[in-house]
C-alpha positions in Angstrom: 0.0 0.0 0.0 1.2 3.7 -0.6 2.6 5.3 2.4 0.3 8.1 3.7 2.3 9.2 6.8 4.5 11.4 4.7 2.6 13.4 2.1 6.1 14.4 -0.1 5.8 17.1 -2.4 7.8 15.7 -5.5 7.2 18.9 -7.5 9.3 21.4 -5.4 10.5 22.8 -8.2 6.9 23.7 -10.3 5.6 27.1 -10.5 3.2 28.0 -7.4 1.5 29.2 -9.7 0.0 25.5 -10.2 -1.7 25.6 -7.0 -4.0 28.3 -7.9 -4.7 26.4 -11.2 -5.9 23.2 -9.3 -7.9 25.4 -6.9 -9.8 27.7 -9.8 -10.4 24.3 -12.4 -14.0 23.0 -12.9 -15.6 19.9 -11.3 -15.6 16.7 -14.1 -16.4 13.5 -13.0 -13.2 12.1 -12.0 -12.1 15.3 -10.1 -10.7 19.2 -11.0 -10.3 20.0 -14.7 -7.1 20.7 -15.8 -6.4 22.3 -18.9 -3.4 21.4 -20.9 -1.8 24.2 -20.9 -1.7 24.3 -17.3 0.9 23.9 -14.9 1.0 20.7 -13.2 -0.6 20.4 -9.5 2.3 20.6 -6.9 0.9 18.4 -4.5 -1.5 15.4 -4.9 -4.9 15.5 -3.5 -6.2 12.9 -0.4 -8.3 10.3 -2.3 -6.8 10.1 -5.6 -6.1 6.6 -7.2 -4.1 5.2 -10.0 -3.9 2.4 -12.4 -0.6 1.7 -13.3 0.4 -1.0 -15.7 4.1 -0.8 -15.6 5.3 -4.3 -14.2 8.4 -4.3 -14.1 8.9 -1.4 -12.4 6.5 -2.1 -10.0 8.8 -4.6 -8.5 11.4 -2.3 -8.5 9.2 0.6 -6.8 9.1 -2.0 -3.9 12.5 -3.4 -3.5 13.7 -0.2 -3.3 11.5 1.5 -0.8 10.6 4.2 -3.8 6.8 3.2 -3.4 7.1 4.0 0.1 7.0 7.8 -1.2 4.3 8.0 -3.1 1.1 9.9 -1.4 -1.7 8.3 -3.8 -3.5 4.8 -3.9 -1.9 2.6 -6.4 -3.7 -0.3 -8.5 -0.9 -2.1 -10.3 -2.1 -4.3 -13.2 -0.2 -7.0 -14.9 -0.4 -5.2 -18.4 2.5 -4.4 -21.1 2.5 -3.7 -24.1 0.5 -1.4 -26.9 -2.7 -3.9 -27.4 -3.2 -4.4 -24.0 -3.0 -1.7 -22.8 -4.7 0.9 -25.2 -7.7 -2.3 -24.9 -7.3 -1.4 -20.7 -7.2 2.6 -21.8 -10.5 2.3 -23.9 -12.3 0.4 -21.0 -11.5 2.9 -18.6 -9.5 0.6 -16.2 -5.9 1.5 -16.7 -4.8 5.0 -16.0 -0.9 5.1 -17.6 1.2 2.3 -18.7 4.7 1.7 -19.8 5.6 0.6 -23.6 7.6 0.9 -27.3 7.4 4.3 -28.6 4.9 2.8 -31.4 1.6 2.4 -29.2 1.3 6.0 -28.4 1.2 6.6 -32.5 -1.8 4.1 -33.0 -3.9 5.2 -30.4 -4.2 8.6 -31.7 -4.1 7.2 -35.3 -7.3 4.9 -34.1 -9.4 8.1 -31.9 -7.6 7.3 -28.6 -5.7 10.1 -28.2 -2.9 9.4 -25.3 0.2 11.4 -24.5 3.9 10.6 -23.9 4.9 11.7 -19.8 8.0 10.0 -19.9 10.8 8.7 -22.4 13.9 6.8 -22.1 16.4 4.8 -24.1 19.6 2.6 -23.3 23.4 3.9 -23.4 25.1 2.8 -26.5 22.1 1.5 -28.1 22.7 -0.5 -31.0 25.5 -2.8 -28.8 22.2 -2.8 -26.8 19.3 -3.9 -28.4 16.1 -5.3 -28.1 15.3 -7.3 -30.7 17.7 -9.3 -33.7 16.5 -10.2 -36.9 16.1 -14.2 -36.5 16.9 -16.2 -39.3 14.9 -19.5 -40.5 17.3 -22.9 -40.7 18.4 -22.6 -44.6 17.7 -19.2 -45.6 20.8 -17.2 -46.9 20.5 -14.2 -44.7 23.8 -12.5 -43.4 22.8 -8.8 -43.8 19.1 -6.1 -44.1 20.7 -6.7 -47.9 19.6 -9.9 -48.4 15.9 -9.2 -47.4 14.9 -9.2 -50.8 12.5 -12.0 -51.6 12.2 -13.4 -48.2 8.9 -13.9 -45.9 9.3 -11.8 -42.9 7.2 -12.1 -39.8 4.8 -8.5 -39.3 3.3 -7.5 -36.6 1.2 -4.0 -37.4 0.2 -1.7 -34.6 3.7 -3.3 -32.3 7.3 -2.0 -31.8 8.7 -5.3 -34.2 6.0 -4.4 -37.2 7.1 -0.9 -37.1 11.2 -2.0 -36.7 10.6 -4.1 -39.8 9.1 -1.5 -41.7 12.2 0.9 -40.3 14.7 -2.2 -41.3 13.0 -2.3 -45.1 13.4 1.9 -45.4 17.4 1.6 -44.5 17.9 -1.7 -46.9 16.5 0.6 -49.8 13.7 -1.9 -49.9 9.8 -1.2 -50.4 7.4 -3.9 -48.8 6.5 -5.0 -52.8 10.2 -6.1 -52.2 9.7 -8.4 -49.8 6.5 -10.7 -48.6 5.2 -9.5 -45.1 3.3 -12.5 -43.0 1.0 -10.6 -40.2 1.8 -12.3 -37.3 0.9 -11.5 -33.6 4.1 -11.3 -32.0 3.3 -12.8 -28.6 5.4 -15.5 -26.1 7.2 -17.6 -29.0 5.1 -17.1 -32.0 7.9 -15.8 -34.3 10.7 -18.3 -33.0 7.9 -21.1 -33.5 7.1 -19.8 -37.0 11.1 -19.4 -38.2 12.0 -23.2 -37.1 8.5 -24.2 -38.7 9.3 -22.4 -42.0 6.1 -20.4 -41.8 8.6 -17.2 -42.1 12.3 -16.7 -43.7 13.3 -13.7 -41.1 11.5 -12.4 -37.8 12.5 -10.2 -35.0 13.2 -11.5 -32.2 13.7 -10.0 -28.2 14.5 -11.1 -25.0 15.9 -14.8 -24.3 14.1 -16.1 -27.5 17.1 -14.3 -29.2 19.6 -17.0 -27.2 16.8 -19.7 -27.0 16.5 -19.6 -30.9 19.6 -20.4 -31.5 20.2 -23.2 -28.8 17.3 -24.9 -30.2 17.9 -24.3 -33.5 20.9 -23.6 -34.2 22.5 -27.4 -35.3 19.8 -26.7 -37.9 21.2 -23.7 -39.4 19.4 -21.2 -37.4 21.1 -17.6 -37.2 20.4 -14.4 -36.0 21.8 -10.7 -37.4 21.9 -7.4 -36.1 19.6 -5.0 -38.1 22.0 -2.2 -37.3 19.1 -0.2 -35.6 17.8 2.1 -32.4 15.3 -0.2 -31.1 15.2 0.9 -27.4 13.0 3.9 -27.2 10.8 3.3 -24.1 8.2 5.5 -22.7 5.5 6.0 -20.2 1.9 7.4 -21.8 -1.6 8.2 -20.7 -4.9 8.7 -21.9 -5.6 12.7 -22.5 -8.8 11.8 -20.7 -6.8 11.0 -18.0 -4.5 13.7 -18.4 -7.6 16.3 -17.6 -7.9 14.9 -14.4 -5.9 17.3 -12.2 -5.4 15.0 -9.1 -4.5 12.2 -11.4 -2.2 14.3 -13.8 -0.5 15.4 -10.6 -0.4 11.4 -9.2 1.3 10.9 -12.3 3.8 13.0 -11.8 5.1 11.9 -8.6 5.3 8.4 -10.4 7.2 10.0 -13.6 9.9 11.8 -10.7 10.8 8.5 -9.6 10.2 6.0 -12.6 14.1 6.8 -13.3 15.6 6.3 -10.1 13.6 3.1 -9.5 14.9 1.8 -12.9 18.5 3.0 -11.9 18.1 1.0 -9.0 17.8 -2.6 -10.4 21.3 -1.8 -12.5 23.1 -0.9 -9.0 21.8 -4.4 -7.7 21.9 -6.8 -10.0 22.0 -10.1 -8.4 18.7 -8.9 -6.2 16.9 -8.0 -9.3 17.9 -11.2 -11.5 16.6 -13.1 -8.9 13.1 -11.2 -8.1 12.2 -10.1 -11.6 13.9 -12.2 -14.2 13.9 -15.6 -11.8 11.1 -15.4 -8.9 8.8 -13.3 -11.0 9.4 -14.3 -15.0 10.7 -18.1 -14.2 13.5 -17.9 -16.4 17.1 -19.6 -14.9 19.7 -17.5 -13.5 21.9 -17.8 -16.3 19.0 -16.5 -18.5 17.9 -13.8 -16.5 21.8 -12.4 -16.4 21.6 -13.0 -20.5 19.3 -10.5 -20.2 20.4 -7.6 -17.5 23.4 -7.9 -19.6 21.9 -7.4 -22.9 19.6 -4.7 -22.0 23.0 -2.4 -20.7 22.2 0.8 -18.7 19.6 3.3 -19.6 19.5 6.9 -20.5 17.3 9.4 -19.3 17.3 12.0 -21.7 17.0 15.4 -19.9 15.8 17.5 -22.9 13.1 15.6 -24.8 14.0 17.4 -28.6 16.2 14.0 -29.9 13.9 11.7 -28.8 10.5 13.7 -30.6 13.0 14.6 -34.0 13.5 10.4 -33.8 10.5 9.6 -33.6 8.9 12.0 -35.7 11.3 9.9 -38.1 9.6 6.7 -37.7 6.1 7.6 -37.5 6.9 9.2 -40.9 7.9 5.3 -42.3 5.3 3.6 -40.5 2.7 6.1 -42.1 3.9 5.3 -45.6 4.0 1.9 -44.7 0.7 1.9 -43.3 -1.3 4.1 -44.9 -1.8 6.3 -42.5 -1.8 10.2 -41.8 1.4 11.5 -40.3 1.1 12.7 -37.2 3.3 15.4 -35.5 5.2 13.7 -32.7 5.7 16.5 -31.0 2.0 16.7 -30.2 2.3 13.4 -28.5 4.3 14.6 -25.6 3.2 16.4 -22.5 6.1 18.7 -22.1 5.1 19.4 -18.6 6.6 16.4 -17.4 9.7 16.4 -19.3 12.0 17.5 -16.7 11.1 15.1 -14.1 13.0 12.3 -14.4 15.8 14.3 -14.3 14.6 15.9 -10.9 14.0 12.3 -9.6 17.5 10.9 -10.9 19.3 13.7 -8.8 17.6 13.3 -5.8 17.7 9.8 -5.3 20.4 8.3 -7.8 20.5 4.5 -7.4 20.0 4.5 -3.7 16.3 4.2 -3.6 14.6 5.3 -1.2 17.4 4.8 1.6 
């Protein structure tokens, strides 16, 4: 439970200004209205309540006492990931949840318009990535060159469809080029479709990347680097939500310490192999090192103007390669919140909340 003994104000630094904008907004049916132009609330009010579906990092708000400062009621749900949650945001039952930088670009593309609050990356990305380009047993595939002709595994409206569609733009190749098999990219599905032949290339994350090519690799099973930024990861809400002052401002306490809880797992790693990557996802110790390896440390970008001019960048291929508008990525951040991490980084570090 959220600790209520101490009610922190984690906006010291906001405008007061933001008080009397809380106190003068309108009554809507989930609390004070606040415009989006407004400055963010300064403290949170008694009552308010959020959804969070951020998993991982719930686990790490506990083991490191960071949850311990947060003055609002917290509902963790065991979502990830763009369908689930934007199905959670549309039902009303999830109030801000962590994913790939593509989810925030369909829900405004399908009338759910939802807002970037908080962005991060990894340090020396492309020695750090998230996904490879898995390679069926028997297909000539050493390079994004030799994607020509070949079956590739698509997921549209997820981070892989839209790396695919990135990987096709920087190999010169349109998708007329190349033969794209829509395939929900969930648990195993794309390893299970490259060592079935259903598909000559698929990306690949996590431990199926290793997995893959234990299993398969006396086969003739590769991987290949697709020579990419992959690791743009971000925090986004409903606008709906947004509007909801005591909510907004809930929010931003969680934002302020979102980087120093992630900060934390990196300064204890064999505490967090063993609670999130063993106790909590079941893989072996060796796996879940495999993986706080491969994921290397994360970046916090301070100033937000990168990450928008990169993004802007891929929601212009995915457009083309879906067919829809292009949207100005800029208008899918809430600038408000930018700064925060930053704040929360430099008052807590790696310590937690000790």
């Amino acid at each position: 439970m959220p600790s209520k003994t101490t009610r922190r104000t984690l906006l010291a630094g906001a405008p007061a200004v933001a008080a009397l904008a809380l106190a003068a907004c309108s009554e809507a049916d989930g609390g004070p209205a606040l415009a989006a132009d407004a400055d963010l609330p300064t403290a949170v009010p008694e009552g308010t309540k959020l959804v969070i579906g951020d998993p991982s990092q719930q686990l790490a708000f506990e083991l490191s006492g960071l949850a311990s400062l947060l003055t609002f009621e917290v509902e963790w749900a065991n979502i990830s990931g763009g369908p689930k949650s934007a199905e959670a945001f549309r039902a009303k039952s999830l109030d801000l949840s962590s994913v790939a930088d593509i989810p925030p670009i369909h829900t405004n593309w399908t009338g759910l318009p939802t807002r970037i609050v908080a962005a991060s990356g990894r340090v020396d990305p492309l020695a750090h990535p998230i996904y490879d380009l898995g390679v069926a047993p028997g297909v000539d595939v050493a390079s994004i060159g030799d994607l020509a002709g070949k079956r590739i595994a698509y997921s549209p409206g997820q981070a892989q469809g839209a790396l695919i569609l990135r990987v096709l733009d920087a190999a010169g190749l349109a998708q007329d080029d190349v033969e794209l098999v829509e395939l929900p990219s969930t648990a195993d599905t794309y390893s299970n479709a490259l060592a079935g032949g259903e598909v000559d290339v698929a990306p690949i994350g996590g431990t199926q990347v290793k997995s893959y090519v234990n299993k398969y690799g006396a086969d003739g099973a590769t991987t290949i680097p697709h020579g990419l930024r992959d690791d743009p990861w971000v925090l986004y809400a409903p606008v709906e939500v947004l509007e909801d002052a005591g909510k907004a401002a809930a929010i931003a306490e969680y934002v302020r310490l979102w980087g120093a809880a992630k900060l934390w797992t990196r300064a204890n790693r064999d505490e967090w192999v063993d609670a999130w990557f063993v106790e909590h996802e079941g893989l072996s110790v060796e796996d879940g090192e495999y993986l706080f390896d491969r994921e290397g440390e994360p970046d916090f970008p301070e100033t937000w103007d990168e990450t928008i001019e990169r993004h802007q960048e891929t929601i212009e291929i995915v457009a083309e390669g879906t067919g829809n508008d292009v949207l100005d990525a800029e208008d899918l951040y809430d600038r408000r919140f930018e700064p925060l991490v930053a704040e929360g980084v430099a008052a807590y570090g790696d310590g937690g909340a000790s």
